[in-house]
Every structure is written in structure tokens, then in C-alpha cells.
N, C-alpha and C positions, 0 to 999 in steps of 0.2 A: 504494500500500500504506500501511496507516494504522500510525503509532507513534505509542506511549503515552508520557507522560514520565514515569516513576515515580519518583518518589523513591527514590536509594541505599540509605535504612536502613530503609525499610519492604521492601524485598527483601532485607536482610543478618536484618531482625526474622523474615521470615518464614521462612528458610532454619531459622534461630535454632527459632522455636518448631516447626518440623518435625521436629525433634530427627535431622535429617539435615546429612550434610556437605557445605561448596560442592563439593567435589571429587564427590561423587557426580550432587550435581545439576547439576555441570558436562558431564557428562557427557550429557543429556540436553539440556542446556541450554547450549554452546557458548560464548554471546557471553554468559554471565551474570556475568562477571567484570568484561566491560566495562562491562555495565546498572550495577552495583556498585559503578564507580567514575563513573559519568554520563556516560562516552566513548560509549554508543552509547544506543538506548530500542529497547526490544522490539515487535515487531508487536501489537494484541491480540490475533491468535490463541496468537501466543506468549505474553502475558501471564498470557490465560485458561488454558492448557495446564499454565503454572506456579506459578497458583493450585491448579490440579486437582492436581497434583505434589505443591505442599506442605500439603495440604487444609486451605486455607484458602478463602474466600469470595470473589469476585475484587473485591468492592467495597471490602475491607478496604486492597486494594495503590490505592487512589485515595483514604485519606483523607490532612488535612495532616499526620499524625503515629502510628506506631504506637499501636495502643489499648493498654490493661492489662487482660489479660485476667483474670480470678478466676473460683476454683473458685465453684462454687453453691451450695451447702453447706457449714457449716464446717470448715475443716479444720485437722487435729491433727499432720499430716505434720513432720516435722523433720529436720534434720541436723545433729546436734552441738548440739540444743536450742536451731536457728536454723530458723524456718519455709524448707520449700521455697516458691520461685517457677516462674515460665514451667509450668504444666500443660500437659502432652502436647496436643495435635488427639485422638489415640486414650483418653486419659482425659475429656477434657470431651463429647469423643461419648458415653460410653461413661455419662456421667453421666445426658448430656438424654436416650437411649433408653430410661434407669432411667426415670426423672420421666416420660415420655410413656406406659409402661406400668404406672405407677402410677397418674396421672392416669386411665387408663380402666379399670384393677381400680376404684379409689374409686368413679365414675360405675356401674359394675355391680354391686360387693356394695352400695350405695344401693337400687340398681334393681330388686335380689331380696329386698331387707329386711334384710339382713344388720345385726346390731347393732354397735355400738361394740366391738373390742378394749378392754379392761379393763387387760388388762399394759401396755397402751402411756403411758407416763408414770407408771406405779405406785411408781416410786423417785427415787429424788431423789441427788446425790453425800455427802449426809451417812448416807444407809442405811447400815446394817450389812450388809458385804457377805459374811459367810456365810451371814446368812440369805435377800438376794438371789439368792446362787449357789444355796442350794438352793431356793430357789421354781421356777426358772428349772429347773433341773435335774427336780425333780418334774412343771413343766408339760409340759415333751415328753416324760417318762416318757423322760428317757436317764441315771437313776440306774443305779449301779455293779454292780448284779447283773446288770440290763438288759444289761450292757455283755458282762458276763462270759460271758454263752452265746453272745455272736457270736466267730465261729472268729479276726479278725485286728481289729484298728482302724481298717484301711483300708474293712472293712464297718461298723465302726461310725461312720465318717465319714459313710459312704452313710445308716444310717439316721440319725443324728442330723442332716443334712439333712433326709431326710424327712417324720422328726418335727416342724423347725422349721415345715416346709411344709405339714403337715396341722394343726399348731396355730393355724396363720393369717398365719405369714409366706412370704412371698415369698423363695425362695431363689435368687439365681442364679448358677451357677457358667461363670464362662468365660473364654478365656486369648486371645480375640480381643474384635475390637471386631464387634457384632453377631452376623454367622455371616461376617465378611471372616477368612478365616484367613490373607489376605496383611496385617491389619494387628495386630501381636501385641501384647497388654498387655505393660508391662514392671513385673514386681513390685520394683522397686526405685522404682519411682515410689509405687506404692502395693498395697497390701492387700486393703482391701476398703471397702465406705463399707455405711453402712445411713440408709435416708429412711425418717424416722418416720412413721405416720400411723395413725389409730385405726381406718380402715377396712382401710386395705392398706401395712401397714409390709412394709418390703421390702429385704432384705440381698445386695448383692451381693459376692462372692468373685473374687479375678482367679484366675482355674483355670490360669496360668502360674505360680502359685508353688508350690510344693514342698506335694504334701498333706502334708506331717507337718506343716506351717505354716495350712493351710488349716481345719484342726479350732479351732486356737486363735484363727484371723481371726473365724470363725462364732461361738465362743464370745464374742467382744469385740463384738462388731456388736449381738449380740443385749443384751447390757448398754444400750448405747446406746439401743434402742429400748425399756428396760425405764425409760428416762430420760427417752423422750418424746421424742428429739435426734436429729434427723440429722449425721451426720460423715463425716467421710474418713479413715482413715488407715493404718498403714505400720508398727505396732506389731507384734511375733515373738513367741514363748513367753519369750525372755530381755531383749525390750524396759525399758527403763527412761525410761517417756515424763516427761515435767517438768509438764506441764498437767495438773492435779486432775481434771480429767473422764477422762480418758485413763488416768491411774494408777489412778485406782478403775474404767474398765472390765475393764482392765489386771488389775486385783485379780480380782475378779469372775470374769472369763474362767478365771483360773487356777485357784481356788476350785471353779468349776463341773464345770471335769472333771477337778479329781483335789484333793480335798478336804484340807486339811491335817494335819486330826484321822486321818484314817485313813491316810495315807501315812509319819505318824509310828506308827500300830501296829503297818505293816504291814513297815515298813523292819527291813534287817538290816544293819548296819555291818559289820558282819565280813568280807562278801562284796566281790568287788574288783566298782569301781564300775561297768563296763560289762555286765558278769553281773547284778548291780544293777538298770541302767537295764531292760535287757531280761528280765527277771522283774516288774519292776512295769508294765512295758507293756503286759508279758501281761495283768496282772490287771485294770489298768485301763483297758486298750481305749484307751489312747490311743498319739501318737505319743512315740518315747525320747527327743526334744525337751521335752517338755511335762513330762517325768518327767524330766529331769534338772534343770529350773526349779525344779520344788515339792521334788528334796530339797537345793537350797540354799536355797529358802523355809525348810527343816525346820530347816536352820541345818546341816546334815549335810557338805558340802562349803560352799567359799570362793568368792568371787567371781570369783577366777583361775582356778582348778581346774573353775570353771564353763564359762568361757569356753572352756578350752582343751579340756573336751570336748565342748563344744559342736557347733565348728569340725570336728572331728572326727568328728565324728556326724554331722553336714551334710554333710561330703563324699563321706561313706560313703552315703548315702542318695541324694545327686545319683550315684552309680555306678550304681546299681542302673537296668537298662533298664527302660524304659515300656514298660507296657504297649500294646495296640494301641486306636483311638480308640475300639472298639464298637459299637454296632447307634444308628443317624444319626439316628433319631428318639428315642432316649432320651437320647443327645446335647443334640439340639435341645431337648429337656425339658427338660432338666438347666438349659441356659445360660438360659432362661427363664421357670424354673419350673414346676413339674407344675401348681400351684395356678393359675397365673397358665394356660398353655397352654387347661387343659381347662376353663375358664373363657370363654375369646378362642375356642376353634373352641365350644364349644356357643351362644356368642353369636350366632356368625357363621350356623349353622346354623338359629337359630332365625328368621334375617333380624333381627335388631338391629342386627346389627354387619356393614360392608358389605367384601368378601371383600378389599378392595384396601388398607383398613385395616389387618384382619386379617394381610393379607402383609406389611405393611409393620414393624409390632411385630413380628412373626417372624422377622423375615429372610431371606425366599425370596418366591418370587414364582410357583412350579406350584401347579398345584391338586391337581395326584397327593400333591403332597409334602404338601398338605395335609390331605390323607384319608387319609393312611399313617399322619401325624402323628396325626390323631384315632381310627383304630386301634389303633395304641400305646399310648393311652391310656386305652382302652376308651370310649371317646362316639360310637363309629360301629362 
């Protein structure tokens, strides 16, 4: 029987950036205490089994020294206005299956003549960012009257997705890595990241965090792309990021969906402030997160008074039961984009794009699912 000698701290690194415990993977893994301290060496099938476990690469556990891994894209993530380290395995996946589906949007809106995106790098961090927010806000046509005839916010989430997606961005919303719903994004890692590009800019959303959070990720994402910039990052409706790029998307996002100028006409101080929050959410279709930001933007409540309804409001909204996950191929839409989807099966159908491909950007592997999929869509 063949043993590996692996090195101690490239098995303590990988346990480490699994963001799992030895005790967990002890449990699967027996002698890995011992591997850990060089008293024993694992078989490869063991090795490789506990590559696969902490998904990682198995040639990673054979170099002389753990690597440094980095995000791909810049990123704005912090805590305490000290950059995060160690990125997840399910966040840097989660990155490269962005980049690989973007890489073959760009090769087909080339392929059908599609022009350059225009809004993509149209501003810059010195813009005036009201009048960015409302460029942004007029091109998806998700202005505030817009908003006002939809019955809740939670549908105006749904369309201002949409919207972003029939504009030309790539929307993707999803709370797993791929379609593995055994491996969960964790929204404390991060938000949402947006990869720029003038063929196929493309924002993805972790659909694990909270939608009344998820309006304002979308809102920031899309600044960035209105920047030209890809990013990562982990900023909330009450975030207060330290990095100039980040505080004017920051700005922007806020600006976009719920305007300064009108949230001061529209305010009434006299009213106690949670009757407040939820009247103006009413009217602006957004979430009572987002509306309790912009009336301390208005200067209307304090920065404590902020926080502590915040907190507040946050726990009240994490009570509230979820709904159930819905009809799987608008799902599978959703986490991959409608833009992007009906794009990848009319390829495939047309024989451009070879089905194994196809499955593999999607994340399944039937073919029913894949004609259901293009059902749903209407291209079949």
C-alpha cells in the first residue's frame, strides 16, 4: 500500500482554507491528527479523498509550501477597514464559473455582431454621483413611478433585475456554488462582485443574503460596471467602506434607489420612525433597510439611532419565513441569467455551441432539463 509524505501545514492550510473544522474532518478522516502532527502519512487514496473533502486540487497537498491564494479580481472586502484574507474554495469557484460564462457570452455577442456596451466605463470616481445615479436609474427604466405601481419591493427586486438583464447585463443570482446546493455561499464573506466588460458585463448577487440586502448589492455592482471595474465586495445599505471606489459606488447605489432630493420632500418627522421607515418603502419600492440609510443620509436620525434600528429591522426581516424555492427552471434562470441562459441553449441548438459545454456553464448534465430549460424561456 502506497503512503504519501505530506507535509503537516499544507494539511493544517488546507483544512484552514476549507473553512471547515479538524474535528469535522476528523471524523471522516481518522488518522488526520496524526498526518498533522507527521506521526503517520496517509495512503493516496486517502490523500486524494481528502483533497476531494476539502476541495482542493490534490496536486496542491504535494507542493514544498502552501501557495497564496488571491481573489481574481479586485477586491474591496474588509473588516474593520482591514482587507479580508484566505477566500473560500466556494467563493473562488464561484468566481472562475462567472469569468468562464462570461468569456463565452463575449465570444457570442462578437459572433452575432453585437456592439460595444457604451455605459461600460462611462464614469469615472470623480463623476457627480447624482447625476450617475440617475443615468443608471433612467437606463433600466427602474425610476420611482416605475416602482410605485409594483404591489411590494420584493417584485420590484424581481424587475429591476430584469431590467438590468434586458439592458445588457448579466444578472446572476445564487446562494450556492453552481447548482451544488450542498455547497452554500456565505454572505459574510461577501456580497456580490461585478466583471466588467463592454461586450458582457456581468453582476453576480450571492442569493444567500437577505433580499432586502440584495437590491442594494445590485445597485453597487452596477456603479462599478458604470466604472469600467470589476470588484468584489461585502458592502450593506448602512456600509461605510474606507476605499474611494467603494464609497462612491456606495454613494451611487444609495442615490439610485431612493434619491435624496425626494426622500427629503417626501419625509414627515413627526411620525414615529418605524411607521416612517415603512411608508416610505411603500412608496419607494424599496427595502426598510435602504430607507432607513437615506433618512440618516437626510440628516433626519443619528448615527446610533441608525444602527440600532437597523439591527432591529434585520432581525425582524431574518423572522419572517421563506418562501418556497419555485418553478427549477426559473431558478436555474435566475442563478445564471435569463440573458446569458437563452443565449447558451439557442447556441447550442443552433450546433455552435456543443451540448457538453452547454451543460457544463449550467450546471446539470440531462438533456430533458435542458429542453425544459429552453421552454421556460420560450426558444423551444
Amino acid at each position: 500500500m502506497i503512503r504519501v509524505n505530506v507535509k503537516p501545514e499544507l494539511l493544517r492550510w488546507a483544512c484552514e482554507r476549507s473553512r471547515q473544522t479538524t474535528s469535522s474532518l476528523a471524523r471522516k478522516f481518522p488518522k488526520l491528527e496524526l498526518w498533522e502532527r507527521g506521526e503517520a502519512n496517509p495512503t493516496l487514496k486517502q490523500l486524494e479523498s481528502f483533497a476531494k473533502a476539502t476541495r482542493l486540487p490534490v496536486g496542491y497537498l504535494f507542493l514544498p509550501e502552501p501557495p497564496v491564494e488571491t481573489v481574481p479580481i479586485p477586491d474591496f472586502r474588509t473588516i474593520g477597514n482591514e482587507y479580508r484574507g484566505h477566500p473560500s474554495p466556494n467563493l473562488l469557484d464561484t468566481i472562475y464559473i462567472c469569468q468562464q460564462r462570461q468569456e463565452w457570452y463575449r465570444d457570442f455577442a462578437r459572433s452575432v455582431g453585437e456592439e460595444p456596451l457604451s455605459f461600460v466605463g462611462s464614469a469615472d470616481p470623480t463623476s457627480d454621483i447624482v447625476t450617475v445615479a440617475a443615468t443608471i436609474r433612467h437606463s433600466l427604466k427602474f425610476d420611482i413611478e416605475e416602482r410605485r405601481r409594483l404591489p411590494t419591493w420584493t417584485e420590484a427586486l424581481r424587475r429591476f433585475v430584469e431590467q438590468a438583464d434586458d439592458f445588457g447585463v448579466m444578472v446572476m443570482v445564487s446562494g450556492v456554488v453552481g447548482s451544488n446546493n450542498r455547497r452554500k455561499l456565505d454572505p459574510e464573506e461577501f456580497r456580490g462582485f461585478a466583471l466588467a466588460d463592454e461586450f458582457a458585463p456581468l453582476v453576480f448577487i450571492n442569493g444567500a443574503d437577505t433580499k432586502s440586502a440584495q437590491m442594494f448589492t445590485l445597485a453597487h455592482e452596477l456603479a462599478h460596471l458604470w466604472l469600467g471595474e470589476s470588484a468584489l465586495s461585502d458592502v450593506g445599505p448602512i456600509s461605510s467602506p474606507s476605499h474611494h471606489v467603494e464609497k462612491w459606488c456606495d454613494q451611487v447605489a444609495a442615490e439610485l434607489l431612493v434619491p435624496l432630493s425626494v426622500i427629503r420632500k417626501e419625509s414627515r418627522q413627526s411620525d414615529e420612525l418605524d411607521v416612517e421607515v415603512s411608508r416610505l418603502a411603500r412608496l419607494f419600492k424599496v427595502s426598510t433597510l435602504v430607507i432607513l440609510r437615506r433618512i440618516h443620509d437626510a440628516g433626519d436620525i443619528s448615527r446610533e439611532v441608525l444602527w440600532d434600528a437597523f439591527f432591529a429591522e434585520l432581525e425582524r426581516l431574518r423572522a419572517i419565513p421563506k418562501g418556497s424555492g419555485g418553478n427549477f427552471y426559473w431558478t436555474q434562470a435566475a442563478r445564471v441569467s435569463k440573458r446569458f441562459a437563452r443565449a447558451l441553449v439557442i447556441s447550442t441548438l443552433e450546433g455552435q455551441t456543443l451540448h457538453r459545454d452547454a451543460f457544463r456553464l449550467l450546471g446539470f448534465s440531462k438533456l430533458a432539463t435542458f429542453h425544459e430549460l429552453g421552454h421556460s424561456l420560450g426558444v423551444l
